[in-house]
C-alpha positions in Angstrom: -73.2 -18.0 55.2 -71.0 -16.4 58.2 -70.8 -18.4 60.8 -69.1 -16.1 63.7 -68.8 -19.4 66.2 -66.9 -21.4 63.4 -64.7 -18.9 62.3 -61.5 -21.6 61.4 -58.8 -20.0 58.9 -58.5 -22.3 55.8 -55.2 -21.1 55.3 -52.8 -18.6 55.7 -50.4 -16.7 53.3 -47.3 -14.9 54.5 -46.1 -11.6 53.2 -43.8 -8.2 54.4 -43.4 -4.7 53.4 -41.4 -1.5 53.8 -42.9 2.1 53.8 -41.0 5.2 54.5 -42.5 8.6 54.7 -42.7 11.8 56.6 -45.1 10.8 59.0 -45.0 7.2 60.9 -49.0 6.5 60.3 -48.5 7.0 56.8 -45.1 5.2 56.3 -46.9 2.1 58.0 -50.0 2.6 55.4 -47.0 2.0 52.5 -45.3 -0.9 54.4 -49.2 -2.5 54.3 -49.3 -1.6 51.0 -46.2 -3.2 49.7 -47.3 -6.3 51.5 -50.4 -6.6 49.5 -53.2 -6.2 52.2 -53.3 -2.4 52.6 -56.7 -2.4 51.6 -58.5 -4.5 54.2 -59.4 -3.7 57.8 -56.8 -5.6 59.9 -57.5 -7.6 63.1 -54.5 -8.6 64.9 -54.8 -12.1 66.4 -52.4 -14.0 68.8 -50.0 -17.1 67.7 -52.1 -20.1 67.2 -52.0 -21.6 63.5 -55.3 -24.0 63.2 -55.0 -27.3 62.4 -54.8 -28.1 58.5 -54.4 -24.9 58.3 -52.8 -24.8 54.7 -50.1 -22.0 53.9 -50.5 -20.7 50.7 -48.8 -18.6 48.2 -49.0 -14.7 48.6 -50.2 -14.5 44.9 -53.2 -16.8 45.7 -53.4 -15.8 48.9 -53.8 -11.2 47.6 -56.3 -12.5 45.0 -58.6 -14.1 47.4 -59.1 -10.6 49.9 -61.9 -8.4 49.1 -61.1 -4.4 49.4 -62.5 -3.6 52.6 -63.0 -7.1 54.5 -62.3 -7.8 58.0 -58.8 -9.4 57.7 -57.3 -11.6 60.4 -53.6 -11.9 61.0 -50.3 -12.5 63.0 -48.7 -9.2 62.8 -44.8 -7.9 63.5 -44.2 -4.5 62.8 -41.7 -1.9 64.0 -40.7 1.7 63.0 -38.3 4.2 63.4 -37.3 7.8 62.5 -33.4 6.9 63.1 -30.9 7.9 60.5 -29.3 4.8 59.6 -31.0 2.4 62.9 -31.8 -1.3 61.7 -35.1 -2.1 62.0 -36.6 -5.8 61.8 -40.1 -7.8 61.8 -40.4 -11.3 61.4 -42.8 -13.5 61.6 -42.1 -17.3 62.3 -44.0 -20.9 61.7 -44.0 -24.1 63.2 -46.0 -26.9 62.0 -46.8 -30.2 63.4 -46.5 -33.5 62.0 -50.3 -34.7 62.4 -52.4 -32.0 61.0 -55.2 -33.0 63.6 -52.8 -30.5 65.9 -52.4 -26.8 65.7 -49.4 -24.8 64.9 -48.1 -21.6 66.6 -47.0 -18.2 64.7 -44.6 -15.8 66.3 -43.2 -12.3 66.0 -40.7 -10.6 66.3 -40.4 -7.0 66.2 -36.8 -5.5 66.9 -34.5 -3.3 66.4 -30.7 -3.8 65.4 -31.2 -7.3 64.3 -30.6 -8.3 60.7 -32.6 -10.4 58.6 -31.0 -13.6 59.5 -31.1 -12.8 63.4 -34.6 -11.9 63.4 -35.8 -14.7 61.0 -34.2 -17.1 63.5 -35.7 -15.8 66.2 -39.0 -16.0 65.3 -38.3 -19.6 64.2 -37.4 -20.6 67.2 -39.6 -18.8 69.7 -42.8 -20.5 67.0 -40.9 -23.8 67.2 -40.1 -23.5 71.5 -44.0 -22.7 71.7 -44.7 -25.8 69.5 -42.2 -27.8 71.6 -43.9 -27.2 75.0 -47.4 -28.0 73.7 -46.4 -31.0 72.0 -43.9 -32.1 75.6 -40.5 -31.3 74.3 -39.1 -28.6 76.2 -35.0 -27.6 74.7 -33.0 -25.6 76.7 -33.5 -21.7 75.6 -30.1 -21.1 75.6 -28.7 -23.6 73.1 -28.0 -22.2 69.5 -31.9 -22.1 67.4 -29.1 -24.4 64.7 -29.4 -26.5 67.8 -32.6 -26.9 68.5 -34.0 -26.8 64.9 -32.3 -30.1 64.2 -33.8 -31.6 67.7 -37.1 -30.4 66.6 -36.8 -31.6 63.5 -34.9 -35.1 64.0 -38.2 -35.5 66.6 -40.8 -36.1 63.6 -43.0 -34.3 65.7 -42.4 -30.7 63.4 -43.0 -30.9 59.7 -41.0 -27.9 59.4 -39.9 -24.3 60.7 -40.0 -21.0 58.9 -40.2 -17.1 58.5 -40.7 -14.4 56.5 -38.7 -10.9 57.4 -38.4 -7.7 56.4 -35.3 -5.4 57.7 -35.0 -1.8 56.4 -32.8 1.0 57.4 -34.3 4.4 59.0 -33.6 7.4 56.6 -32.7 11.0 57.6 -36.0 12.8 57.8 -38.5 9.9 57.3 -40.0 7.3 59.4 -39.1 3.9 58.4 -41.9 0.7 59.1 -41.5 -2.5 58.4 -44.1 -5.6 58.9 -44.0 -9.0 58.7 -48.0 -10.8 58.4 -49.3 -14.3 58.2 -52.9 -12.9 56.7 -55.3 -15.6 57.1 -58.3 -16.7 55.0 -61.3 -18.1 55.5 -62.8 -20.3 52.7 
């Protein structure tokens, strides 16, 4: 039974997609499709990844939604209807060590940044959120090459990561790109 005052993801799967079309509702409606969840009704939720919250694979992850369902998630997206403009959404983890302790999401949604840039980004603004809860504060300005290996070298992380999509805008189309941790509740 549904227990609205208990509702605790299980886990989480991450995914991405690109759409481009003629109009920008319907380019995002093949970026969601690409990633696998066009089919539910999605709730966007803020950065906070439950503890033993387990990430799963996308595969497992697509085959457990039901066409239709209310479907929670972290999501980046960003569009454009630029000839040639970079677009980027990412979405970044960071996990504790103790699994009794939650986890933060982030995302990013930019344009102009590459894959690389953006996946970084979200890495480090998921781990610098992570960082403050768990009292280690790095200075925002170092390299995220930097800070990873503080975070990391810690043993307070178990590890950092991200999943981006970048796409270029195309003459006459809009271009959309997301980035989703889709949770699931088990």
């Amino acid at each position: 039974m549904f227990d609205m005052y208990n509702m605790v993801p299980a886990s989480v799967f991450l995914t991405k997609g690109v759409g481009r079309h003629k109009y920008k509702l319907k380019s995002f409606e093949l970026a969601l499709r690409q990633a696998g969840v066009a089919h539910l009704n999605l709730v966007n939720v803020s950065s906070i990844l439950p503890p033993r919250c387990r990430i799963i694979s996308r595969e497992k992850g697509i085959d457990l939604l039901i066409p239709g369902q209310i479907g929670f998630c972290v999501m980046a997206r960003s569009d454009t209807n630029e000839h040639g403009r970079l677009v980027a959404s990412s979405v970044g983890v960071a996990m504790p060590r103790e699994k009794e302790k939650w986890g933060y999401l982030s995302e990013v949604h930019e344009h102009g940044m590459n894959r690389q840039q953006a996946g970084d980004l979200a890495e480090d603004l998921a781990a610098s959120m992570l960082g403050a809860t768990l009292g280690m504060e790095l200075d925002p300005d170092k390299a995220w090459s930097e800070k990873e290996q503080a975070y990391k070298s810690s043993k307070l992380f178990i590890r950092t990561s991200n999943i981006t999509q970048t796409a270029r805008g195309q003459q006459d189309l809009w271009t959309t790109t997301v980035a989703i941790a889709m949770f699931i509740f088990e």
